[in-house]
N, C-alpha and C positions, 0 to 999 in steps of 0.2 A: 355400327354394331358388329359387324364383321369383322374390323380391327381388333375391335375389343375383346372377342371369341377367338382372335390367332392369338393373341397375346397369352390371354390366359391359355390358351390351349399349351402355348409354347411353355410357357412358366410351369407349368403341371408336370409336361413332358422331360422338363429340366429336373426338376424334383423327384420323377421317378428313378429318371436317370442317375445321380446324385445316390439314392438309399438303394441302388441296385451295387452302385461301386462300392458300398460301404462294406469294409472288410469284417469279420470278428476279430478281436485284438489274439495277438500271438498268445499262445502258453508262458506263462511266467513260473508257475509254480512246478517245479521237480522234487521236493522233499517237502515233508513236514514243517520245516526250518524255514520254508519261503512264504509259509502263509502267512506271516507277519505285516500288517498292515494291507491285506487282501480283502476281498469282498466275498463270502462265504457263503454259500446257500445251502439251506439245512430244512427238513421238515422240524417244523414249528411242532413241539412239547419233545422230541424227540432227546436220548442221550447227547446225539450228534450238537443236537442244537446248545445243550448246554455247555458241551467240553470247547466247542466251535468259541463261547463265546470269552476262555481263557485266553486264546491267541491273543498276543501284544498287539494290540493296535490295527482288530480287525473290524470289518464290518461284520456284522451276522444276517444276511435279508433271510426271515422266513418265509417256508410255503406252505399250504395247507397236505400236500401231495408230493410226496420225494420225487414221481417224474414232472411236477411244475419245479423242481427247484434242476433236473438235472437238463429242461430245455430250458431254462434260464442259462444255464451254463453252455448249450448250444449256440446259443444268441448273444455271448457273450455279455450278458447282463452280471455275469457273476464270473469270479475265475476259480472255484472250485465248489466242489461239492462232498459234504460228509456226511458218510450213510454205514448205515449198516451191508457187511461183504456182501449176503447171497443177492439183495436187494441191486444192491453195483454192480453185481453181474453179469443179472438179467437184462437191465437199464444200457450197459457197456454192447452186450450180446447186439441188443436190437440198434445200437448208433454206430456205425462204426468211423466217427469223428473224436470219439471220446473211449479215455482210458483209465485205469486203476493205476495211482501209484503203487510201487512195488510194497513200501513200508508200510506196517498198519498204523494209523491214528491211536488206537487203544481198545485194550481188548475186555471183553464186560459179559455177564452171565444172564440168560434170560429165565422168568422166576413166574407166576403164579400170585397175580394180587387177591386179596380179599378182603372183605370189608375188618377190619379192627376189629378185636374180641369176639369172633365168630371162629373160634381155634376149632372147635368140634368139627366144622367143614375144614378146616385149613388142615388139620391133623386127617381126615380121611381123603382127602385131596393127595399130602403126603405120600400116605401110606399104597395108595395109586401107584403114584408116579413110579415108588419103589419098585413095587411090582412089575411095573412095564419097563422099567431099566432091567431088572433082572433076568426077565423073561424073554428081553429080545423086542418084543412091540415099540419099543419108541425109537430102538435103532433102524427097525427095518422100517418105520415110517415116513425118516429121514431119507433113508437112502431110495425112495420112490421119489424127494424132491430137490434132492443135491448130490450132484456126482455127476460123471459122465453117463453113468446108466441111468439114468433120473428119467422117471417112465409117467409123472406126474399121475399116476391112478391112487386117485382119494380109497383111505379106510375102509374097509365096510363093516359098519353094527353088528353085533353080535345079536341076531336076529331071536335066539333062543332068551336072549339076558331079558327079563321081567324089571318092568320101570316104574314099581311101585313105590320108588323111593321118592318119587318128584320129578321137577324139571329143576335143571343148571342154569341159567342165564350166564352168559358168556357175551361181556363186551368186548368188542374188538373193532378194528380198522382195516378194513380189507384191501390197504395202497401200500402193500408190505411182499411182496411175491420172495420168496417163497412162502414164506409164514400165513400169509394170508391173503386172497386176491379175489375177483371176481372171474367164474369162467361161465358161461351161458347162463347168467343171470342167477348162477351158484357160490357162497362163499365157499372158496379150496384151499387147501395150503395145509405146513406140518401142523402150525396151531390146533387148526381145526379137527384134523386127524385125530391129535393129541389129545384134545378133549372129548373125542368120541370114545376113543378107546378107554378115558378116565370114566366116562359114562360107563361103558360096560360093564367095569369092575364095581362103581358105585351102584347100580341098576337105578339110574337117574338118566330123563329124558334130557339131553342136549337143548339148549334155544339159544340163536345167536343171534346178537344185537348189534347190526356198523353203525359205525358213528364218528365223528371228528377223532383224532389219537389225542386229542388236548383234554376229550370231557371224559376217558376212560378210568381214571381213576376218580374223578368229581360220581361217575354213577356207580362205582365199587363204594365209594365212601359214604353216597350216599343211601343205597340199597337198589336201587334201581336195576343193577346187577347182580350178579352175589360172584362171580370172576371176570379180573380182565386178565385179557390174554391177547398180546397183541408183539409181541416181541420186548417185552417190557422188562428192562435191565433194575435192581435192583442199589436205587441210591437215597441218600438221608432225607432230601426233601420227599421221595414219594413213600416212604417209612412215614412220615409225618401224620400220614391221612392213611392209609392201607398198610394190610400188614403184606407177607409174600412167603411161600413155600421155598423148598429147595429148588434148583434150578434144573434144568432141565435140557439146555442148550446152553454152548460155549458161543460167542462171537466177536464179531472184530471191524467197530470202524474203519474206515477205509475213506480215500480223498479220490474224487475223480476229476480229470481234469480233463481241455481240450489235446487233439495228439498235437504234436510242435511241427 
């Protein structure tokens, strides 16, 4: 018995040994141009994931979580990752194994879903956002959570505004920082901001719903919401089920890779 206890013991010890040596494979990818037959990690329902899956000859592995696809990318399970910028560079900030290429993937406009033939909220949703571009409110909401001075201090309601018009239901996915994230057991981010401040001007109570980024239009479309809001770019298949306002944020896929 004792033999049989070194042996395996020895055997184990080899094995550790073994997956301690095991390297991450080198950087392969430097351009756009190199993800051609690479193995790609993308949050699943995402833009990324879709454009991810034109590359010639790539693999696409989805995650439910842009940081489960970007330590996938630590662990070299994948050799790159496509996401949206501000999200990469929160994700980049906290690794510092892992980089932004310089070129962006493609650049795409984030919009305001709502349920199909519901114009009346879509038009005064609209006519919001107008206001708060004009006014300055949705600028200066940003630059509390992008910039070098980015002081991440959320909104505050307009405590005078009367909320007799209802509650908003607002689906979102809070695995999106800046746009949307979890801070002490609070959803924060510009999103959320954003639709406070819409609340304001509509004098409609806010309610916000997380949930997978895959079912946020399945609960716009289906009523279960009446907005998602989640960094949600504006393409044919999600026209198909939801309509969308004007936009409100510019953005910019981006690859991140291991450093070489």
């Amino acid at each position: 018995m004792k033999k049989t206890f070194s042996m395996m013991t020895a055997t184990a010890l080899l094995a550790i040994a073994m997956t301690a040596c095991t390297s991450v494979p080198a950087n392969t990818v430097h351009t756009a141009d190199d993800l051609v037959n690479k193995t790609i990690g993308c949050q699943l329902g995402t833009t990324g994931y879709v454009f991810a899956g034109d590359v010639e000859g790539a693999t696409v592995e989805p995650y439910n979580k842009g940081a489960d696809a970007v330590q996938a990318l630590k662990q070299g399970k994948v050799d790159a990752v496509i996401i949206d910028s501000e999200p990469a560079k929160v994700f980049v900030e906290k690794n510092d194994t892992l980089k932004i290429l310089t070129d962006p993937f493609v650049e795409e406009e984030y919009a305001i879903a709502y349920k199909k033939g519901n114009d009346e909220l879509g038009d005064k949703i609209d006519a919001a956002l107008t206001q708060l571009k004009e006014d300055g409110t949705l600028a200066e909401i940003t630059t509390h959570w992008i910039g070098d001075d980015a002081d991440f201090v959320s909104y505050t309601p307009d405590a005078s505004v009367s909320r007799d018009n209802g509650k908003l239901v607002m689906a979102t996915n809070a695995e999106f920082p800046p746009y949307e994230s979890i801070d002490n057991g609070k959803i924060v981010g510009i999103d959320v901001d954003m639709m406070q401040a819409v609340c304001d001007v509509l004098g409609m109570e806010l309610v916000i719903e997380n949930m997978e980024f895959g079912s946020i239009i399945a609960a716009v479309d289906s009523g279960k919401a009446d907005v998602g809001v989640a960094g949600l770019s504006v393409t044919p298949d999600r026209e198909k089920n939801v309509s969308f306002t004007q936009g409100y944020a510019v953005s910019t896929q981006v690859i991140i890779v291991r450093k070489d």
